[in-house]
N, C-alpha and C positions, 0 to 999 in steps of 0.2 A: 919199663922205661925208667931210666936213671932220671930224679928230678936234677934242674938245673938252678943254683945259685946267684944270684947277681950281686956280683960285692961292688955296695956304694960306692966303695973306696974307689974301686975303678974307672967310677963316673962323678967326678968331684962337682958340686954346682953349687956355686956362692950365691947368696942373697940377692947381692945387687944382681947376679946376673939376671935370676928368677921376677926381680923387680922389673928391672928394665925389659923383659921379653912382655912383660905382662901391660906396663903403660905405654910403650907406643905404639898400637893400636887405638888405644882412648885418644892420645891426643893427638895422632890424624884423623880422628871422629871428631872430636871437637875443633878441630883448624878446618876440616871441609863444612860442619854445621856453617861457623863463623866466617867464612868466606860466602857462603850462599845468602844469610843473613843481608851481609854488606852488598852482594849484587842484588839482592830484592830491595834491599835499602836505595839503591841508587838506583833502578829500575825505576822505582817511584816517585825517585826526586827527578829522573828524567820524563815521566810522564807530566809530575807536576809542573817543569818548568814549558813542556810542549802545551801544558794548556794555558797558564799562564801567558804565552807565546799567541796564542790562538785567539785568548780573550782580549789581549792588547791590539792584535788585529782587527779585532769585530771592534773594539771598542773607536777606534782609531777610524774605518768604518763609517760609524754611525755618526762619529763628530765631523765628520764630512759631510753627512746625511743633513744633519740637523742644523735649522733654522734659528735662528733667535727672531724678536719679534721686528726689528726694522727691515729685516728682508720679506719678511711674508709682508709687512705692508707695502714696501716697493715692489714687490711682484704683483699684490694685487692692484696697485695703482695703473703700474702697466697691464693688466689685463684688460682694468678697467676704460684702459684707453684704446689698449686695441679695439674694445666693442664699442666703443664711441666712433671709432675709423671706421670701422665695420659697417655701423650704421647710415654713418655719411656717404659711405661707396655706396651701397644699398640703395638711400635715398637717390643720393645722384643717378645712377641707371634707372632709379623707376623713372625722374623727371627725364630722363633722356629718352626712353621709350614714349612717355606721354607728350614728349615733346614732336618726335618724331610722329606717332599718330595725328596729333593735332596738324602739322606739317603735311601729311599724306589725304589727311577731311579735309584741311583747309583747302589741297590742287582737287583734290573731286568735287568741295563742293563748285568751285571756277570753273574746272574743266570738262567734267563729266554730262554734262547737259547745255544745249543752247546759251543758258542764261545760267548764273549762278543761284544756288540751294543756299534760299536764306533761311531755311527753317527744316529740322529732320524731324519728327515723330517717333515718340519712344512708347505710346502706351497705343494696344490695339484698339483700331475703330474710331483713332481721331477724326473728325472731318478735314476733308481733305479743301485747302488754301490754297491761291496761286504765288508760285515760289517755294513750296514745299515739298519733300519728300517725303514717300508713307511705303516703308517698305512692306514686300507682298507677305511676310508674315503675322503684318500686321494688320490685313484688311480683314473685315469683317461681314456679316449680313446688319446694314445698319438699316432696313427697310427703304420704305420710298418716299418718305414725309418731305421733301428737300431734293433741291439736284444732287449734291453733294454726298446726301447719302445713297440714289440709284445707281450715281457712278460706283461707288465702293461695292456696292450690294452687285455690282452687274460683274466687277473685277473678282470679286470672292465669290461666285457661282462658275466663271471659269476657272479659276483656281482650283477648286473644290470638287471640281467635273459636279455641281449639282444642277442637272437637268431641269427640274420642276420648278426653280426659284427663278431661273434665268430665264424661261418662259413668262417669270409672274412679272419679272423686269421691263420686260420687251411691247413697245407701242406696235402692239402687229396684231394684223387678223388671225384668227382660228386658224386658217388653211395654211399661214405663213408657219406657225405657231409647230402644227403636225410635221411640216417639212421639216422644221428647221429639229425638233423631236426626232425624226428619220434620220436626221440627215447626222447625228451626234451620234446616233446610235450606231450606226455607220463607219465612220470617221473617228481617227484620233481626235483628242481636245487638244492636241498640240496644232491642230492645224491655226489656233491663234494667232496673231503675230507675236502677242506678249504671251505669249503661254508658260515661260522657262524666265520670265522676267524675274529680277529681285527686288526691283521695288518701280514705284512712277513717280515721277517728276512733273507736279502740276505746273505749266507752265504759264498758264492764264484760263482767266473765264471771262467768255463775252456773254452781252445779256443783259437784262432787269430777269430775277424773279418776279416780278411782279406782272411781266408783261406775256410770263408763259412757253417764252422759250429762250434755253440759254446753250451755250456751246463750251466746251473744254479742250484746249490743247495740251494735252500728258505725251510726256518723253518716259520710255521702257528702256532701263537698262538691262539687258540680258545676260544672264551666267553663261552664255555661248558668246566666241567671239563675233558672231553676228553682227552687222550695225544698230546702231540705234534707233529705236522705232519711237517714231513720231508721230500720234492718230488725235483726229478732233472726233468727238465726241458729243451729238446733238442731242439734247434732253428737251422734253416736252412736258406741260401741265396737263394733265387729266383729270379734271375733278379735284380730292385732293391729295392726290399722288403724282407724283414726279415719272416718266416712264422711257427709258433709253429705243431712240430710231434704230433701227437694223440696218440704217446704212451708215461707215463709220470711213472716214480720209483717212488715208497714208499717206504720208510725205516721204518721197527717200526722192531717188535718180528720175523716178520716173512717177511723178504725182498718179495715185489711182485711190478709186473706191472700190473699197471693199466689204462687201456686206456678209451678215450673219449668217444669211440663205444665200446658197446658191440658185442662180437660174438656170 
């Protein structure tokens, strides 16, 4: 194979041209560097001014938030006076409730019995007064030393359904004593007339103690709407106990006696 020649001459190429093929590529490299340069530049300056932007908001914010110190003491002046209003509504409904209770004692104590309830009993086992009220939670075994305490003592044995005490109560024979022992055992304790009563209303006592026999008239209000039961109450001396008769008055529509024992 014939080698082949290449005569420069043929391909003339000046300097500048050689120059110039060779720098613009550099300096479209260096115009895209310097353009990307300036978009991260400004990239950043737009970051900066969005927070900027952001921290003026929160700041703006907060100065709405915040108090100086004459408003926190006017707020708490007014709170302080809400709880003073507060108070006085408070106060005023309790006095309006214990207004009203006092209101609603004051027509039971009027109403609710023959005569008016000048005296209530609050501790158990007071002795029982004429004109007083002794509610039936409150009776006790006060023995028989006294009229006043066989009556209580006789009401808190039927209360209490206790058999054996209300026997100890009772001015009766042995035989009266067995029956009327039969006759319980038998029988509801409700067959009382106050048996479901809430409390008694002494209404008098006739009598000396001294003389050995005294009499009680008690009013029974009942938790049923039943009427009111009205029974006297004959107490006798024995030695030196007090001892309730087994035959005992009802008053209602139709006067009767009513005894412990049946016949």
């Amino acid at each position: 194979m014939r080698p082949v020649n290449i005569d420069c001459q043929a391909f003339p190429l000046s300097g500048a041209t050689l120059v110039a093929a060779v720098s613009i590529p550099i300096l479209q490299q260096r115009s895209l560097s310097k353009l990307r340069s300036e978009q991260a530049a400004l990239e950043m300056q737009n970051q900066q001014l969005a927070e900027q932007d952001r921290l003026q908001t929160e700041n703006g914010r907060l100065a709405a938030l915040r108090l100086d110190d004459s408003e926190m003491d006017r707020l708490r002046q007014e709170h302080s006076e809400v709880m003073r209003l507060r108070g006085q509504i408070t106060a005023a409904s309790r006095g309006i409730e214990e207004f009203l209770k006092e209101r609603a004692d004051a027509k039971w104590r009027r109403s609710a019995f023959s005569s008016p309830v000048r005296y209530v009993a609050t501790q158990p086992g007071e002795p029982f007064v004429a004109n007083g009220y002794f509610p039936a939670a409150g009776w006790r075994d006060m023995g028989f030393a006294n009229p006043e305490s066989t009556l209580q003592t006789a009401l808190w044995t039927i209360r209490s359904a206790n058999l054996h005490r209300l026997l100890e109560t009772l001015n009766a024979t042995p035989e009266v004593r067995s029956q009327l022992g039969r006759q319980l055992k038998a029988d509801d304790w409700k067959q009382f007339p106050w048996a479901d009563a809430k409390g008694v209303k002494v209404e008098s006592k006739g009598g000396v103690d001294r003389e050995g026999e005294v009499a009680y008239v008690c009013e029974f209000d009942s938790q049923s709407p039943r009427p009111l039961v009205r029974a006297h109450f004959y107490l006798v001396r024995l030695g030196d106990e007090w001892k309730l008769q087994p035959e005992i008055a009802l008053e209602g529509p139709e006067d009767s006696q009513w005894r412990l024992v049946k016949q």
